[in-house]
N, C-alpha and C positions, 0 to 999 in steps of 0.2 A: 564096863567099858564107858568111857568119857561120850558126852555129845558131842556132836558134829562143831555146833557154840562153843567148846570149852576146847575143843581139837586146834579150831581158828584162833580162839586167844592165847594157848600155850605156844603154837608155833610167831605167832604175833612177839612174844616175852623170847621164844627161841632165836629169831630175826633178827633183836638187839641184841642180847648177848653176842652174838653169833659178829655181827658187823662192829661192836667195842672191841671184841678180842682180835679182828683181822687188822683192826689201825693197831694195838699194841702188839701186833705182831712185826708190821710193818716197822714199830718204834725200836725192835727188840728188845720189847720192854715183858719177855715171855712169861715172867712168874703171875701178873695180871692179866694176859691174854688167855694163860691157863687155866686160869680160876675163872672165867670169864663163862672160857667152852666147857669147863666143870657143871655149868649149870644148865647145859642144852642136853647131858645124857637122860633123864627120865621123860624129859620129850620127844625127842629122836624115837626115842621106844616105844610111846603111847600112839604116835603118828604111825609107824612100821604096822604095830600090832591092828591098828583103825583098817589102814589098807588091805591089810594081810584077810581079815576076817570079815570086809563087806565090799569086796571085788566090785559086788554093781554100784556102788559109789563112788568108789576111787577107780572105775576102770579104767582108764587113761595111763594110770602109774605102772611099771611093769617092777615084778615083785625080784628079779633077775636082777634088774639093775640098782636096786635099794640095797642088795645083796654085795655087790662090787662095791657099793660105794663106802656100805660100812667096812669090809675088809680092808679097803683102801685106809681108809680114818687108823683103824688098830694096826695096821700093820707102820703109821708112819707116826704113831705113839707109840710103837715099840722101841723103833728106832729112833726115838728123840730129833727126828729129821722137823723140825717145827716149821721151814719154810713150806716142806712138802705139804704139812701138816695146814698149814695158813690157805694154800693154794686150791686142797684139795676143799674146803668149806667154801670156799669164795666159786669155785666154778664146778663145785656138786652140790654143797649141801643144802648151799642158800637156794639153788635154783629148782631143787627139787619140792624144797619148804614153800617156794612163791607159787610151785608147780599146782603142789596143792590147794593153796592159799587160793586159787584161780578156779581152778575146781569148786569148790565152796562158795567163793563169792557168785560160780554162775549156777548152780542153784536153789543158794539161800539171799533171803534178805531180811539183813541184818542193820539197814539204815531206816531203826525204827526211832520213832517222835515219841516219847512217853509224857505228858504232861506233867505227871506229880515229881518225875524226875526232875524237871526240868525249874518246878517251881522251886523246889529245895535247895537244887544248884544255885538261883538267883539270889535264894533270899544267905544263902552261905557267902555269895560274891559281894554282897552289900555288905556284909561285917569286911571283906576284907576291902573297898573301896574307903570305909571306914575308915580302919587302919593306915588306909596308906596315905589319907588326908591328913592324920594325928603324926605321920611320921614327917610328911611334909611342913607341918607347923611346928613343928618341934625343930626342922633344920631349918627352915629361915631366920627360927629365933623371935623375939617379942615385937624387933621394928620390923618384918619383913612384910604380913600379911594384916590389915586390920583382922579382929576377929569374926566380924558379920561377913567379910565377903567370905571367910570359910564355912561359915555357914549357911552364905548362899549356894556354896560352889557343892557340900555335899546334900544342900535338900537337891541342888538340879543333876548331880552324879544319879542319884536314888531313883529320878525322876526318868531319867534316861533308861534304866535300867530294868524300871514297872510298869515300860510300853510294850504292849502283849507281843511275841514275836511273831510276827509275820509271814510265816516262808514263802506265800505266792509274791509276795510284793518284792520280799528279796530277792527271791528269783530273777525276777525283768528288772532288778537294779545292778544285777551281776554278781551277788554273793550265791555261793554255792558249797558243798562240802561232797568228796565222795572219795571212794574207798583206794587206796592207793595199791603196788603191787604186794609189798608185803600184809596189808590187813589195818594199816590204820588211815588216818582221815588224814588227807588235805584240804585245804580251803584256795578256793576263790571269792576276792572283793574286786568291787571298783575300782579302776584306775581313773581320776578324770574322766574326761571324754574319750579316755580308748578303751580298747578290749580289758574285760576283767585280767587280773593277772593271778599266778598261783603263788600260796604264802611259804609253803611248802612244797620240797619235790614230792612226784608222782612214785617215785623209788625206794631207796633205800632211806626214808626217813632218818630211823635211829642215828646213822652213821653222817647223814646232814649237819645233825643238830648236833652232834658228838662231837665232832670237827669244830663248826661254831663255837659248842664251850669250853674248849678245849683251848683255844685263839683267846677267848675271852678269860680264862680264870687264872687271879694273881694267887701268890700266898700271902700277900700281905695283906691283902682286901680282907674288909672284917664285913661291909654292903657292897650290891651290888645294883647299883641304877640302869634297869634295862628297858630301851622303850621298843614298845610292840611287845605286845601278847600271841597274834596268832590261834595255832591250839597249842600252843605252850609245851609243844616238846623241845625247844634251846632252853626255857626258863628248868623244866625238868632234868637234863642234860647238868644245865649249869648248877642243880640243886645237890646234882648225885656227884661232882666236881669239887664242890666247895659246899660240904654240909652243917657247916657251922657258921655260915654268913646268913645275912637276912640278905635277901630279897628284894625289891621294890620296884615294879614292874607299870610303867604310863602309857597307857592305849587310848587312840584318841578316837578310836570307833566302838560304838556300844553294841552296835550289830557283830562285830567279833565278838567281842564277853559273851552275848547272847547264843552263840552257836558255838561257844566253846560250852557253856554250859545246858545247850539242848542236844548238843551228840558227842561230844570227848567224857573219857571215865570221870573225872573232876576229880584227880587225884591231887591236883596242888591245890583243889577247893580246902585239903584239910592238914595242909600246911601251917604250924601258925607262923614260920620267918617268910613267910611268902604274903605281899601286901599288893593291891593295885590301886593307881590311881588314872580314875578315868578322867582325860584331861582333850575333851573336842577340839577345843581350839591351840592346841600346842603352847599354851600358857604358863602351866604351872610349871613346865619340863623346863622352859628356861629358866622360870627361877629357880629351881633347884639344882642346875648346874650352875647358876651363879654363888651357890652353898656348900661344896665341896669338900667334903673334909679328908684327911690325908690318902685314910685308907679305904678310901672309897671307890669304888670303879666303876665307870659307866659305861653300859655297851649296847650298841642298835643293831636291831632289827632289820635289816637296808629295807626287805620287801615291804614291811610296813611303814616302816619311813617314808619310801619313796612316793608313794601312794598320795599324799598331800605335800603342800609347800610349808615347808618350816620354817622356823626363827634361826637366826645365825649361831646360836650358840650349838645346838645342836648337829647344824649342817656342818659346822666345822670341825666335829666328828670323824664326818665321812669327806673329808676334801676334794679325794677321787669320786663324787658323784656326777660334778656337774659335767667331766669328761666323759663318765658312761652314758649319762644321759643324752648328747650331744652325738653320740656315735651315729 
């Protein structure tokens, strides 16, 4: 039998599948929505069989209604009725998987600080700041950047990045991270002078970020210039979207990198088309959308954008900001 840990992150991997296959259903684009829910059956099973054999932990779940829900699922993949099929995961399966999901987060914890994790993560995130400083010199070209100030700008990326992480000081600055309903992490930062804001929803993450890169991916895009990191489920999203494009991801806060890599898995730490370039003062990002090349695509982040005041090249991205803002 699986641990209680391994129960929460399979239904975590069952969650996204689960929410990719409902918008391809929505698209009736069913042969991918299929293959989607193809891969939530041996978790469906492991989570039944959990509750089924330790009642004083899942007692809350009634074993009755686990029972309707699965016949409900086979009986409406017998009949290839796939709307029914969409409807019944969206207002049984998912709600049952979060049911659990809540269960577990009240009483496990799981928003543990491991430090040698946490070093590894960084010193993996500095090759890729690395990277994405060589990608940025490499598109300006010979006249865009002297050479020293790239030199200056990746000893002070590095430098940023080897200030010890602080959580009580974050804390009282308004960055935060915590566990959302399905199982994975949102973040709160700083707004200015108002209340921290969330980078991500409290909900259905996967299907967030799915959406987003969905909006954002061309076929013709061979990179993609995305500013804001986040904890990197759009960049992830956009990864599994367009898996033959490189990447290049400009975060202008190090305390995100920092907390993506002291609590998210740092699955795109080992990516090698996936590059970042920590850029504080929204500097570099305009120059490199003054460098554009055909099949290049650029996409933002609104939440992280919005957060500081940007350069025009950028903001003219989002033209509808200054309306939302203004409401």
């Amino acid at each position: 039998m699986k641990t209680v840990r391994e129960i929460f992150e399979e239904n975590i991997k069952m969650l996204g599948y689960i929410d990719r296959a409902l918008i391809y259903c929505r698209q009736c684009r069913y042969d991918k929505a299929l293959y989607m829910l193809s891969q939530t059956g041996d978790g469906i099973n492991t989570v039944c069989d959990a509750i089924v054999q330790d009642p004083d932990y899942f007692g809350k779940v009634s074993t009755d209604s686990i029972s309707e829900m699965l016949r409900g699922i086979l009986e409406a993949r017998r009949k290839k009725d796939y709307i029914l099929l969409a409807d019944l995961y969206e207002l049984q399966v998912i709600s049952f998987i979060i049911g659990v999901q809540q269960i577990i987060l009240n009483k496990e914890d799981f928003l543990d600080f491991t430090p040698e994790v946490y070093s590894t993560n960084i010193e993996r995130m500095k090759m890729m700041v690395g990277d994405g400083l060589k990608e940025l010199n490499g598109a300006l070209g010979p006249d865009g950047m002297p050479e020293d100030e790239f030199i200056r700008m990746g000893v002070n990326s590095l430098a940023l990045l080897d200030q010890p992480l602080e959580p009580e000081i974050l804390l009282k600055r308004g960055y935060s991270v915590e566990f959302t309903s399905c199982g994975l992490l949102t973040m709160q930062a700083p707004f200015g002078e108002d209340e921290p804001i969330y980078l991500h929803t409290n909900g259905n993450i996967v299907r967030e970020n799915f959406l987003l890169a969905q909006e954002w991916v061309r076929n013709k895009a061979s990179k993609y210039i995305v500013f804001g990191f986040g904890m990197g489920y759009h960049i992830r999203e956009l990864r599994l979207l367009a898996p033959d494009a490189d990447i290049v991801v400009y975060e202008s806060d190090p305390n995100v990198l920092k907390l993506y890599a002291a609590f998210a898995d740092g699955i795109l730490l080992d990516d090698p088309r996936i590059s970042i370039v920590l850029d504080p003062e929204r500097f570099l990002i305009e120059k490199r959308l003054g460098a554009l090349a055909k099949d290049e695509e650029v996409c933002v982040h609104y939440p992280s954008m919005r957060r500081e005041k940007s350069g025009q090249r950028l903001s003219l991205l989002v033209p509808w900001s200054q309306v939302v803002e203004e409401l």
